[in-house]
DRENTORKOL-3810 file (N, C-alpha, C; in nm, 4 decimals):
REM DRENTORKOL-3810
@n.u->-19.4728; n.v->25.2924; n.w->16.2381; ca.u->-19.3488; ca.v->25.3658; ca.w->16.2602; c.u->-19.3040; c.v->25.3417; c.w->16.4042
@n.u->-19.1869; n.v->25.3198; n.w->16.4226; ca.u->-19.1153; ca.v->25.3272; ca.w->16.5665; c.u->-19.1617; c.v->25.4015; c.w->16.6436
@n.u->-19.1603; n.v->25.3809; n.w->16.7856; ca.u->-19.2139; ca.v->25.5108; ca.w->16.8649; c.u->-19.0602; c.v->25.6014; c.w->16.8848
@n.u->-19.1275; n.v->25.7308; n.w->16.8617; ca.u->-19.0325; ca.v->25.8291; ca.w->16.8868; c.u->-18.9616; c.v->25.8462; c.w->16.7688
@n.u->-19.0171; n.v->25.7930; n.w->16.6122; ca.u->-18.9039; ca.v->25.8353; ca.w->16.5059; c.u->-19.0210; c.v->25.9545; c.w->16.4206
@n.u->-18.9527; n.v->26.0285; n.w->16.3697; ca.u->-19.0735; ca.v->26.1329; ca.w->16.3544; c.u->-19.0675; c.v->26.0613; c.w->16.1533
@n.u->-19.1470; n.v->26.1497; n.w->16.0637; ca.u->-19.1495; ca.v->26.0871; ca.w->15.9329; c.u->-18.9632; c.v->26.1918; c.w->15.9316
@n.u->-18.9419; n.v->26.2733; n.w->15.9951; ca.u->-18.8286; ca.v->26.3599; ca.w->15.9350; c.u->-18.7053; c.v->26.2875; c.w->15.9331
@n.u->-18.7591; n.v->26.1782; n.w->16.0422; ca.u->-18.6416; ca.v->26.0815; ca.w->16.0563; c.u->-18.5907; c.v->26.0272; c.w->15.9625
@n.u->-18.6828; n.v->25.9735; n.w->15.9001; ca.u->-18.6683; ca.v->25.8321; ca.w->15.8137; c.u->-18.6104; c.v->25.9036; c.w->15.6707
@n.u->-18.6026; n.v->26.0473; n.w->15.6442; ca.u->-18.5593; ca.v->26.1002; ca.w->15.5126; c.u->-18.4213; c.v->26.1400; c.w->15.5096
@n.u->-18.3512; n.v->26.0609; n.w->15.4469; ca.u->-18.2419; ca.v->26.0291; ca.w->15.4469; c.u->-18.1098; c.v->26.1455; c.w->15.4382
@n.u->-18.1840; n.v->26.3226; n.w->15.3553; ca.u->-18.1519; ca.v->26.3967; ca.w->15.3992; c.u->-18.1354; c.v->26.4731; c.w->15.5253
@n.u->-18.1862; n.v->26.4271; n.w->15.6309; ca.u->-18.2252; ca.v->26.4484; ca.w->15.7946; c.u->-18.0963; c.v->26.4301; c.w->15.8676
@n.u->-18.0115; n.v->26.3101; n.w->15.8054; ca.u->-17.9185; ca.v->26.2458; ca.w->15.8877; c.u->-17.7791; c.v->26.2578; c.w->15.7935
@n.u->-17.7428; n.v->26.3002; n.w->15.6570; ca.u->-17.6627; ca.v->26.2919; ca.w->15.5706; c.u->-17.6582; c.v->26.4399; c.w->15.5460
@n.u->-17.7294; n.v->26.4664; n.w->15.5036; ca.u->-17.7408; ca.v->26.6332; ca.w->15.4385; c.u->-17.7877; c.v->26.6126; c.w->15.3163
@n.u->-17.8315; n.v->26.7132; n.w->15.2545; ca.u->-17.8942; ca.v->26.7074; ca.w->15.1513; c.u->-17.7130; c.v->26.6881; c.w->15.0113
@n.u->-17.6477; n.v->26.7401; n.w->15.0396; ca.u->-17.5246; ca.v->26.7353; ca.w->14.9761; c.u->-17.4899; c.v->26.5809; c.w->14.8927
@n.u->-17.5275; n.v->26.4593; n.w->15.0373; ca.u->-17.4773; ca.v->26.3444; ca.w->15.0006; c.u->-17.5540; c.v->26.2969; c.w->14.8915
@n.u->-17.7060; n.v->26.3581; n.w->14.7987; ca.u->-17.7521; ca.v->26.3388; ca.w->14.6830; c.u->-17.7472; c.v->26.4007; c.w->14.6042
@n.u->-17.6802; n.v->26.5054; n.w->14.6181; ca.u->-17.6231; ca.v->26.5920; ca.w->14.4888; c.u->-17.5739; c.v->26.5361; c.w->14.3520
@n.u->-17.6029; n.v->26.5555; n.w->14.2388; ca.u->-17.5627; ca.v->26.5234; ca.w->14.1470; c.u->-17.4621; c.v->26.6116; c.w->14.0822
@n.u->-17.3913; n.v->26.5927; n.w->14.0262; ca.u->-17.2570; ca.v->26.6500; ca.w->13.9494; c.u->-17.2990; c.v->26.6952; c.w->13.8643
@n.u->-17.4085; n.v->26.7771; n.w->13.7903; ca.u->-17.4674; ca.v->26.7855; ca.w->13.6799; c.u->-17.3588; c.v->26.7531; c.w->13.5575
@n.u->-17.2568; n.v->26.8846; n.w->13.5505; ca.u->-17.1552; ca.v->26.8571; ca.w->13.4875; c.u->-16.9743; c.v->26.8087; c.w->13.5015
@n.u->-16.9997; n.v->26.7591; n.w->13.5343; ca.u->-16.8955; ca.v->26.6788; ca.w->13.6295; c.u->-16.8032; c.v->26.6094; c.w->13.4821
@n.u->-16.8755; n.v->26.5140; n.w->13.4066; ca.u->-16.8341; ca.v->26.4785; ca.w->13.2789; c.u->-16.8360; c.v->26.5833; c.w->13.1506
@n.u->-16.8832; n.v->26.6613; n.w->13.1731; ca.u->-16.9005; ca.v->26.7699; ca.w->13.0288; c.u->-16.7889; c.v->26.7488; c.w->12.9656
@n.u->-16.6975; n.v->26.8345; n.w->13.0071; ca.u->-16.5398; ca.v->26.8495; ca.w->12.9418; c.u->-16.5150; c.v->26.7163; c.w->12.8617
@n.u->-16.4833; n.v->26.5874; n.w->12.9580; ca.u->-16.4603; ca.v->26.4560; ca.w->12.8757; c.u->-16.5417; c.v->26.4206; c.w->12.7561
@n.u->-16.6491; n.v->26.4229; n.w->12.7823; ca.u->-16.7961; ca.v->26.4222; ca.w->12.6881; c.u->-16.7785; c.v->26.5185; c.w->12.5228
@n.u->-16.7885; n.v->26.6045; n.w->12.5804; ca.u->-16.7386; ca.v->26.7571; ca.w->12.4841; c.u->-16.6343; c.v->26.6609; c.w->12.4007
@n.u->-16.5505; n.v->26.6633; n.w->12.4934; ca.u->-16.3927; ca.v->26.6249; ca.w->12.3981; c.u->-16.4060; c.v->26.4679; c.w->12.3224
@n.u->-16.4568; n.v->26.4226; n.w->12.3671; ca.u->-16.5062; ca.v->26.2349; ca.w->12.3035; c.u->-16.5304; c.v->26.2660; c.w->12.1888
@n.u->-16.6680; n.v->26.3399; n.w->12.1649; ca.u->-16.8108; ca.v->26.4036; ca.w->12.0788; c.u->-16.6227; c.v->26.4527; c.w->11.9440
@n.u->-16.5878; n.v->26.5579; n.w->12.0471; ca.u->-16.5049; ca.v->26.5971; ca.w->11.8814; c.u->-16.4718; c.v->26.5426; c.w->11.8360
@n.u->-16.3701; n.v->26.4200; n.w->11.9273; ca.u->-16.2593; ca.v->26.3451; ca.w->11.8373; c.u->-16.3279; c.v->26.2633; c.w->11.7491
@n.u->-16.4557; n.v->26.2179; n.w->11.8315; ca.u->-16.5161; ca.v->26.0876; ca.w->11.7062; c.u->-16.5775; c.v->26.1640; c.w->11.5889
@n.u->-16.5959; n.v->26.2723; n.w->11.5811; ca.u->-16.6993; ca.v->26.3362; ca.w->11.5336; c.u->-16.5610; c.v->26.3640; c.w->11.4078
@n.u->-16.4056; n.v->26.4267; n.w->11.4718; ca.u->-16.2942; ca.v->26.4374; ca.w->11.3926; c.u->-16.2671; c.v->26.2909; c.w->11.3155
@n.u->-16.2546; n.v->26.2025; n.w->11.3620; ca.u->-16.2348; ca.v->26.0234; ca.w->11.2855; c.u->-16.3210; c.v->26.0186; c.w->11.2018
@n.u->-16.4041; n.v->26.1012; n.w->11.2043; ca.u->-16.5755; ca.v->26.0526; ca.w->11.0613; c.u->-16.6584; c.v->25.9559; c.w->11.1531
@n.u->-16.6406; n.v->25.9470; n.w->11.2618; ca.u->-16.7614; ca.v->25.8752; ca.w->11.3252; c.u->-16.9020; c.v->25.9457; c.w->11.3289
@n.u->-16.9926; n.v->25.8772; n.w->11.2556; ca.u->-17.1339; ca.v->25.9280; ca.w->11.2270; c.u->-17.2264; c.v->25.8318; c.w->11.3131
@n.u->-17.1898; n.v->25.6897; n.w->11.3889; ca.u->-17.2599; ca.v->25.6172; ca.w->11.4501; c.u->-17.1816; c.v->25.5277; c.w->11.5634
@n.u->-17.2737; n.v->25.4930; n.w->11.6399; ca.u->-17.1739; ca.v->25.4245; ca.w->11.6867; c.u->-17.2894; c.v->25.2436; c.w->11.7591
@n.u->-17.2224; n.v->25.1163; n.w->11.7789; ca.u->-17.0416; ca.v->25.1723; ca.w->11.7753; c.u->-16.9457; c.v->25.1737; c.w->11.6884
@n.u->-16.8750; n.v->25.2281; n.w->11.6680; ca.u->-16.7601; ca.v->25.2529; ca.w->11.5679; c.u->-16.6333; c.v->25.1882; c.w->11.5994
@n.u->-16.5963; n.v->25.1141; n.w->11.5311; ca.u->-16.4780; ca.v->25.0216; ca.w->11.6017; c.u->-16.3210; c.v->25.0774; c.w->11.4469
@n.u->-16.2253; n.v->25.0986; n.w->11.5602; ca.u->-16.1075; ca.v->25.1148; ca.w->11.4940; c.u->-15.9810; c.v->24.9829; c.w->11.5368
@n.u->-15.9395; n.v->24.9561; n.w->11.4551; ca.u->-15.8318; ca.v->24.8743; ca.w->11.4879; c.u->-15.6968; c.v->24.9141; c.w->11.4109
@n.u->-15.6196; n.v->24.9402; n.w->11.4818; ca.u->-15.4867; ca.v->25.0132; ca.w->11.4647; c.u->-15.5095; c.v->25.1396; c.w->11.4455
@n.u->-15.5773; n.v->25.2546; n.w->11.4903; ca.u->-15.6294; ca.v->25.3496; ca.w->11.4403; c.u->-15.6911; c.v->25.4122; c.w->11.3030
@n.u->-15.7319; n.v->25.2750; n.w->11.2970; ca.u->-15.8162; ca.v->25.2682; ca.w->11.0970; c.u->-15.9237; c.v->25.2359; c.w->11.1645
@n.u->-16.0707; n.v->25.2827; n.w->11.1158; ca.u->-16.1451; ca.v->25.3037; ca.w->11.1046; c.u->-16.2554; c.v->25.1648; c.w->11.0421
@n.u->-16.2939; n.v->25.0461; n.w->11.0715; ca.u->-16.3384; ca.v->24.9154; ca.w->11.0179; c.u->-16.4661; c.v->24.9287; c.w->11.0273
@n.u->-16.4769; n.v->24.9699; n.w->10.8775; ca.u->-16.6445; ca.v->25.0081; ca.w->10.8179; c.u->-16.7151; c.v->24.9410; c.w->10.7563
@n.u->-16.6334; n.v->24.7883; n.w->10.7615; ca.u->-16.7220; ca.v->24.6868; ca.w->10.6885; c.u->-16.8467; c.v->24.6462; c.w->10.8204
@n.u->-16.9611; n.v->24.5783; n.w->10.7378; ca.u->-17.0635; ca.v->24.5058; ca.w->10.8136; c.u->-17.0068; c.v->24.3881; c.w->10.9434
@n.u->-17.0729; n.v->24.3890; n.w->11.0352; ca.u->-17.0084; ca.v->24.2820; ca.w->11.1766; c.u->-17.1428; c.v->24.2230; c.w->11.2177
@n.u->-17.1051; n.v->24.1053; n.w->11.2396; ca.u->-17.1993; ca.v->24.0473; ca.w->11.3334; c.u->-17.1074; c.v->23.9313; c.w->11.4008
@n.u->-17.1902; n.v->23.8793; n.w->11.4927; ca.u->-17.1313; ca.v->23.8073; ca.w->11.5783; c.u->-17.0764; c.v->23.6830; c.w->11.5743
@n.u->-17.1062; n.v->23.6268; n.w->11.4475; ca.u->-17.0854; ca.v->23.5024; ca.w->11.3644; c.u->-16.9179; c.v->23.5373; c.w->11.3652
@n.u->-16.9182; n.v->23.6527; n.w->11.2885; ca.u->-16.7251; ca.v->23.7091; ca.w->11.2735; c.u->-16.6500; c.v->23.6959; c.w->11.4064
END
């Protein structure tokens, strides 16, 4: 270790605050919440679920297509 850096130094909360690692716990909920209904409203049971023109394309895909 450097002379003169203590271990308190080097922790990155020391010099930032503990704030700058805060996580948003729910920060996305609302969007999330609201996704979950609508697909859940379309009959989406899996995903991914692909719509084209707002129809619902429930045949088999692979990458060959």
């Amino acid at each position: 270790m450097a002379k003169g850096l203590t271990r308190a130094h080097r922790q990155p909360e020391s010099w930032m605050g503990t704030d700058a690692f805060a996580h948003p716990t729910h920060q996305y909920a609302d969007r999330v919440a609201e996704d979950l209904q609508s697909g859940t409203q379309s009959g989406v049971d899996r995903i991914p679920a692909i719509f084209i023109n707002e129809v619902r394309y429930q045949d088999t895909w692979d990458i060959e297509q």
